[in-house]
N, C-alpha and C positions, 0 to 999 in steps of 0.2 A: 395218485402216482406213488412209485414204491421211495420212498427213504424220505418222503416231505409229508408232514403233521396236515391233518386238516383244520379248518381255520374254527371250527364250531365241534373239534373234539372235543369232550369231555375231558376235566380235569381228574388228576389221580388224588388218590386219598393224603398223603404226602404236600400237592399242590395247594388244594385246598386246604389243609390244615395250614399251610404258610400264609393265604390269603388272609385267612382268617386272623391268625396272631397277629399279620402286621396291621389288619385295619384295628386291632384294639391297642396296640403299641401307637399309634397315629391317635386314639381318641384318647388314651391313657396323656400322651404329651401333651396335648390340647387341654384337658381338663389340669392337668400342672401348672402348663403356662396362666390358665385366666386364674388358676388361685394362686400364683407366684404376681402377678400383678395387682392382681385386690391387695396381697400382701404388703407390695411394696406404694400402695398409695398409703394404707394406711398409715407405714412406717413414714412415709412424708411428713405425711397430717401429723401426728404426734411425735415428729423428732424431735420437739422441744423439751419433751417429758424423758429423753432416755439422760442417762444419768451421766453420762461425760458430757452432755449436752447445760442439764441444771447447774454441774459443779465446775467445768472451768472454760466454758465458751464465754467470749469476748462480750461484753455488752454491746460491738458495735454489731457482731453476727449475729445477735440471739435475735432481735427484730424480724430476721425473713423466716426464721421458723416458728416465732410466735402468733406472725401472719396467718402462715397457711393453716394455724388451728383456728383460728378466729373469723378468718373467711367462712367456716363449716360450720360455726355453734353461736349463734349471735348472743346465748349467756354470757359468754365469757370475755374479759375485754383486757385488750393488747395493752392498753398503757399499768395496768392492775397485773397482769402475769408479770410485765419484765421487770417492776417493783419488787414482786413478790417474788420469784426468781433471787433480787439480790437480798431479801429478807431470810430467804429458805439457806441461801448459803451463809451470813450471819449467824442463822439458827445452828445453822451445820457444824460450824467454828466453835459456838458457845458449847454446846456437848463434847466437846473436844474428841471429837471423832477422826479419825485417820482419815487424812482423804481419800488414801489407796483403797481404804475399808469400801468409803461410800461410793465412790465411782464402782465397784460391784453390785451397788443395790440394782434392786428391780422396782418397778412404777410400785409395786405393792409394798413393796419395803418403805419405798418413800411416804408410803399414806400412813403408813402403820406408824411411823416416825412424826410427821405431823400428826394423828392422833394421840398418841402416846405421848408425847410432851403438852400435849391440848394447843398447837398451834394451829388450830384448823381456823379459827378468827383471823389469826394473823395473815395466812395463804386462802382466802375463801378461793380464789380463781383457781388458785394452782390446784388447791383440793378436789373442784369440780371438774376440773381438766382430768386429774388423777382418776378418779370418778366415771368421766363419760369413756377413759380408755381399758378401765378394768372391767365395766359393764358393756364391753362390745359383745356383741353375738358371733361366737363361731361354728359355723355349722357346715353340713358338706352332705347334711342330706333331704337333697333334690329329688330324691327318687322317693325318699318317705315322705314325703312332701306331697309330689303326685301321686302316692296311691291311695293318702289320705282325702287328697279332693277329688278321686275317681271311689274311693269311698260315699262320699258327700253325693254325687252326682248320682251313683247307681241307689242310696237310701230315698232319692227326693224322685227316684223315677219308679222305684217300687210305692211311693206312696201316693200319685198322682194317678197309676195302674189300678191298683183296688178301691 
């Protein structure tokens, strides 16, 4: 009929170019959200290691976040970090360091700091805490990933052929 679309026209070049951006706009936010999520568990898991957290949270809050790293790593042990917690800020004090200074460090500052004075005996927990969060794996490629085990697959299928 004249001025009504039929239902199985083809798309114009135009249309399908739209289609197209927004199903990668839809898998582009998708893949943001799951890695803004990984993000923020891990940021859970070791908020006890970030540095407004070692230098002036309460002893009676520092417990639920020493928790949730210790629920994950059975090395390490809750009544030994929240000691060593109040020994690291002690240590903090004796180098007479600004606090405004230290509340800017970073987990890697703080190790370098316990290294560097040789209080790695004094903090063994906090050290290995520092430790298992600097040696996390970051990584985002899942595609080099599968072409390397579709590598694997096509070398084990040419050699099973001849």
């Amino acid at each position: 009929m004249p001025g009504k679309k039929a239902a199985d026209e083809s798309l114009t070049l135009d249309q399908e170019l739209k289609n197209s951006m927004l199903e990668c706009i839809d898998r582009f936010q998708q893949e943001v959200d799951t890695r803004c999520k990984g993000m923020d568990c891990i940021s859970d898991r070791f908020a006890v290691l970030e540095s407004s957290n070692l230098i002036e949270t309460s002893k009676t809050e520092l417990p639920k976040f020493v928790q949730s790293l210790v629920e994950n790593y059975n090395e390490l042990s809750a009544d030994g970090i929240l000691t060593e917690i109040t020994r690291l800020r002690r240590f903090l004090k004796a180098a007479k360091l600004p606090k405004e200074e230290s509340l800017g460090w970073t987990s890697l500052r703080f190790l370098e700091f316990v290294v560097g004075y040789v209080f790695f005996d004094s903090v063994p927990n906090l050290t290995l805490a520092l430790r298992f969060f600097l040696a996390l794996c970051v990584s985002v490629a899942s595609c080099e990933r599968s072409f390397s085990k579709l590598q694997l697959i096509k070398n084990c299928l040419r050699s099973t052929v001849n």
